[in-house]
C-alpha positions in Angstrom: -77.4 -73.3 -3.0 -80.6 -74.8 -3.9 -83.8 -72.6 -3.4 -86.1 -76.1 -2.3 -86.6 -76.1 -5.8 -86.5 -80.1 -6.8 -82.9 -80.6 -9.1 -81.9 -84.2 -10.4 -79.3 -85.0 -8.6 -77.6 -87.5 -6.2 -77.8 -86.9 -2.5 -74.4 -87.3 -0.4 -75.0 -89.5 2.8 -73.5 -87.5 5.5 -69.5 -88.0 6.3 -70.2 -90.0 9.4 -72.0 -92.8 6.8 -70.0 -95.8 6.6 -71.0 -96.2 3.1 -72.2 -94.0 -0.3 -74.5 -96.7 -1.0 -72.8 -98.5 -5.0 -73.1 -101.7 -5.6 -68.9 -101.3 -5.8 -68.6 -101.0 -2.0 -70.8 -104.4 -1.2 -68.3 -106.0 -3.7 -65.1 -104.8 -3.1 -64.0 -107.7 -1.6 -64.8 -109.8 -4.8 -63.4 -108.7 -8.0 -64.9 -111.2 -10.1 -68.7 -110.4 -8.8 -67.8 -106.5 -8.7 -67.0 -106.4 -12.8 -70.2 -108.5 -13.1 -72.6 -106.3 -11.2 -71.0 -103.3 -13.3 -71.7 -105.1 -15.9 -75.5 -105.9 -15.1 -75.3 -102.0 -14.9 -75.1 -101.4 -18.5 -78.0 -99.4 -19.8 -80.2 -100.9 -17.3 -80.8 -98.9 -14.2 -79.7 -100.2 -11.0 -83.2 -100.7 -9.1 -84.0 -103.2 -12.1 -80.5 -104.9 -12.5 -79.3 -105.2 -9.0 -81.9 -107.9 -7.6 -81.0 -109.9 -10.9 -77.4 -110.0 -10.6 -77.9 -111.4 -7.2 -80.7 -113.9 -8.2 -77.5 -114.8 -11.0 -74.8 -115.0 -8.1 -77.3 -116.8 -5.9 -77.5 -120.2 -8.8 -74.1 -119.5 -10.0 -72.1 -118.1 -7.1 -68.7 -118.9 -8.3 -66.6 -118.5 -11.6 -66.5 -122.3 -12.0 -70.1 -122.6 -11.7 -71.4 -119.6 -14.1 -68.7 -121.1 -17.2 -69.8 -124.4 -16.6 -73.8 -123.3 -16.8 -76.1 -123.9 -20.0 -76.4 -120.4 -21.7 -80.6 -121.4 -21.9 -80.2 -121.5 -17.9 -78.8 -118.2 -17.8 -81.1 -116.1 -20.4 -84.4 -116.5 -19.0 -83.1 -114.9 -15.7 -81.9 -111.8 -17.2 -84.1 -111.7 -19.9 -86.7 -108.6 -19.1 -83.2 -106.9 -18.8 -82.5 -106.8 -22.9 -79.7 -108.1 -24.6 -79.8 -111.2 -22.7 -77.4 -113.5 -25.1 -75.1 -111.0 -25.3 -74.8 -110.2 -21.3 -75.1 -114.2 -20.7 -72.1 -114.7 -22.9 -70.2 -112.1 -21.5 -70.8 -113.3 -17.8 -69.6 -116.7 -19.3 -66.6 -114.9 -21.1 -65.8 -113.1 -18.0 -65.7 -116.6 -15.7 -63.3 -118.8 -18.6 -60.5 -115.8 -18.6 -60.8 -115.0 -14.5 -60.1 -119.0 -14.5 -58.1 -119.3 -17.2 -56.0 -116.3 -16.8 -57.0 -114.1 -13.7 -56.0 -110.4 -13.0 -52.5 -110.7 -11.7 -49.8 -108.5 -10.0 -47.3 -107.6 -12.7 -48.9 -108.2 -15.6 -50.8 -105.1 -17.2 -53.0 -105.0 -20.6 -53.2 -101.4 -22.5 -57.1 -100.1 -22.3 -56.8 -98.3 -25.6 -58.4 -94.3 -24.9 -58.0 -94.7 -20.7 -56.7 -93.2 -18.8 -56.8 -90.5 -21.4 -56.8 -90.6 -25.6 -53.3 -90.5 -25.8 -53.2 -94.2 -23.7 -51.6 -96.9 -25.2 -51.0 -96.1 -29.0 -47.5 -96.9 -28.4 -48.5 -100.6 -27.0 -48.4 -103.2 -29.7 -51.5 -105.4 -29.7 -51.0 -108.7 -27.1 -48.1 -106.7 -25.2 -48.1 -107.3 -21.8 -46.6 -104.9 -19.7 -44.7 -105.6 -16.3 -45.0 -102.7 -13.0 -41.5 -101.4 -13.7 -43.3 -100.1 -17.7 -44.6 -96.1 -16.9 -46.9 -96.8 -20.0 -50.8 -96.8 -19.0 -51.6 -100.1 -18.8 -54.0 -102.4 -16.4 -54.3 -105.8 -14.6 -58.1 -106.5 -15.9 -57.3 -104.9 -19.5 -57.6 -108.6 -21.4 -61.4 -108.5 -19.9 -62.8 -105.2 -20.3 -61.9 -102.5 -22.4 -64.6 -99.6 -20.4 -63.7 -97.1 -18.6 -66.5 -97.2 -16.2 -65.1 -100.9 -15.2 -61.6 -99.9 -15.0 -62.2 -96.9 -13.0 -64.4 -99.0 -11.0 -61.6 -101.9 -10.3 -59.0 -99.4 -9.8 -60.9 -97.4 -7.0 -62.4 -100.5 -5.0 -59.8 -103.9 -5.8 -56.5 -102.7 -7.4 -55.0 -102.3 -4.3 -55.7 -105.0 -2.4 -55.0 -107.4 -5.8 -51.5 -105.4 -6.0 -50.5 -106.2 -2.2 -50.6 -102.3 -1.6 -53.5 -102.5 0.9 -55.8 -104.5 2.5 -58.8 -102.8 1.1 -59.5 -100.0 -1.1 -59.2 -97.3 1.6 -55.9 -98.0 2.3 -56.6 -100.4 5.2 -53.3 -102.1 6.8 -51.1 -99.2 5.5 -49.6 -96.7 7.7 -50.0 -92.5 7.1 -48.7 -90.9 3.9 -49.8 -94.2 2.1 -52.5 -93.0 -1.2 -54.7 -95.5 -2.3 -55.6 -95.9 -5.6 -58.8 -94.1 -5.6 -57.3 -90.8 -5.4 -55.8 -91.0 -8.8 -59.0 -92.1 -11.0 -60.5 -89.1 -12.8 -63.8 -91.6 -14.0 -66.4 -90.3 -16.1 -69.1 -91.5 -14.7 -71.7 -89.5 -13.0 -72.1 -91.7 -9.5 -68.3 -92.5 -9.2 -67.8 -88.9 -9.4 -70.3 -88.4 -6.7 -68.3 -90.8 -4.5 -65.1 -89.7 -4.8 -66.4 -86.2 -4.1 -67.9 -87.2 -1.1 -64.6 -89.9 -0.3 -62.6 -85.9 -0.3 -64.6 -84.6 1.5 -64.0 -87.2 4.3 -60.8 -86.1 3.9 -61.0 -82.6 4.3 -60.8 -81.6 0.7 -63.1 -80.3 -2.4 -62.3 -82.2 -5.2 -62.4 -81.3 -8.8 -63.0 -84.5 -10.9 -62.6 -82.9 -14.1 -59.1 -81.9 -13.2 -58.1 -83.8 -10.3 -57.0 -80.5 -8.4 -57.9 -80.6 -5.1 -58.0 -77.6 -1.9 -58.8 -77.5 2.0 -62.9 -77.8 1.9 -64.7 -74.5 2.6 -65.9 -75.0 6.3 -69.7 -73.7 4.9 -69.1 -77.0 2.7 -67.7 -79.2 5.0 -71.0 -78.4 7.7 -73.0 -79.2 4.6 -71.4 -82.5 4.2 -71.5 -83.1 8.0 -75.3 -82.8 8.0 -76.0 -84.5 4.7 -77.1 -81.6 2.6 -75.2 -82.2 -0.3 -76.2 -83.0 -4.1 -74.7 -83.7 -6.7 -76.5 -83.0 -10.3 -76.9 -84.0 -13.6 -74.9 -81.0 -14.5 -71.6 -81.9 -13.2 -71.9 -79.2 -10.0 -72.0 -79.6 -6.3 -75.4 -78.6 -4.6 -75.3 -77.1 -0.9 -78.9 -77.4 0.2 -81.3 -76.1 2.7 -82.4 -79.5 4.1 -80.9 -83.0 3.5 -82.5 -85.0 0.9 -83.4 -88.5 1.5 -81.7 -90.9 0.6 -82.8 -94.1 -1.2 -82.4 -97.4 0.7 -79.2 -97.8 1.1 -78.0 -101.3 -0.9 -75.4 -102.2 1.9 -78.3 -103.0 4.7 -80.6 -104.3 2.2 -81.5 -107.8 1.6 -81.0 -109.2 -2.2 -84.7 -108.8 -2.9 -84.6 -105.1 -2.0 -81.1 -104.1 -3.2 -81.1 -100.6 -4.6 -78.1 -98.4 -5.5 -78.6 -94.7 -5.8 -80.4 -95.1 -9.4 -77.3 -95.6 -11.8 -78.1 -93.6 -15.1 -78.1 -95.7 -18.3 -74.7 -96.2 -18.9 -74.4 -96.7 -22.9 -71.0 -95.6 -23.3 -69.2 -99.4 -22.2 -72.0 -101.4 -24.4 -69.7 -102.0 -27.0 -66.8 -102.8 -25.0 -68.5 -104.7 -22.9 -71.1 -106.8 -24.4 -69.7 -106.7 -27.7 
């Protein structure tokens, strides 16, 4: 329990919130514009890159129209953001293969080092593998290779792409069904966060390290009820005095005022992504 000292950390919404407040949630519904934002999100924090991405979306609102734009057209927007020819001609890479040769149910591309190191050594180079293959092995794999992108396809779009769902949660499937977020261990700090605070929702503490899971202490679960939970830099779970408050939330904010919950600099995709 925090002592009202101030801790880094991101504050859980209380369970009753329909949302956590990522940019993934706004975007589940569109794949394509999802692994864009998450790319705007590379080392660039969210309160600078979030209004850009949807001044981008707003000229070039569909694959067709972002491939088809002059790179000079697309720099000066994203400019102040750094690495601006390298983001513009990854948002243009991105558009030619979703149009050229979109995520599709049955056929999965190794991510070399995901889910785990151990993934895909034994996967030749070009292989393609079909649902029936127990190999690790992933339907956006020919467009990204970092985990932070797959993780955050997998928990918001894989199921509805794979006709397991109608949304991420599981929507349209009866009881017993798991959706696909409960088996992504990501990395990343605020997807952590989330699928903390998604357990809790269903009455369990989560470890994300290990994936183990038990009934949620009911001191924890009155916590999460009235929105005094943190999560901090250190990897642990803060049960505070008072709730925090929260930073406006991006799902009931206009473009101009989008802001997720302040994304850390994520460094570790840059050279998958943007290479």
């Amino acid at each position: 329990r925090s002592p009202g000292k101030t801790i880094s950390c991101i504050p859980f919404p209380p369970l009753s919130a329909p949302h956590f407040g990522l940019i993934q949630e706004k975007l589940a519904h569109d794949p394509f514009r999802l692994l864009i934002a998450i790319t705007f999100l590379i080392r660039t924090h969210g309160k600078h890159a979030i209004p850009v991405f949807f001044e981008l979306m707003e000229k070039y609102p569909t694959p067709e129209s972002l491939m088809a734009a002059d790179l000079e057209e697309i720099v000066p927007i994203i400019r102040h953001l750094g690495l601006q020819n390298q983001r513009a001609n990854t948002y243009q890479m991105y558009a030619k293969i979703w149009l050229e040769n979109p995520p599709t149910k049955g056929k999965r591309y190794p991510v070399r080092g995901y889910p785990n190191p151990e993934s895909a050594r034994d996967v030749k180079k070009g292989e393609i593998l079909d649902d029936d293959d127990e190999r690790h092995a992933w339907e956006i794999g020919h467009m990204t290779q970092g985990p932070y992108a797959v993780d955050s396809w997998r928990i918001f779009c894989r199921d509805r792409l794979r006709g397991e769902a109608d949304s991420w949660n599981g929507e349209g499937r009866g009881e017993g069904f798991q959706p696909e977020w409960m088996r992504v261990l990501p990395q990343d700090k605020e997807l952590r966060a989330y699928l903390r605070w998604m357990w809790l929702k269903e009455g369990f503490e989560w470890h994300p390290f290990s994936g183990e899971k038990e009934v949620a202490r009911p001191e924890l679960m009155r916590a999460a009820i009235e929105g005094r939970i943190a999560w901090d830099d250190q990897g642990g779970m803060q049960i505070l005095d008072e709730p925090m408050s929260l930073s406006p939330d991006l799902l009931d904010s206009s473009p101009e005022k989008s802001q997720v919950s302040t994304p850390r600099v994520r460094s570790e995709d840059m050279e998958d992504e943007l290479a």
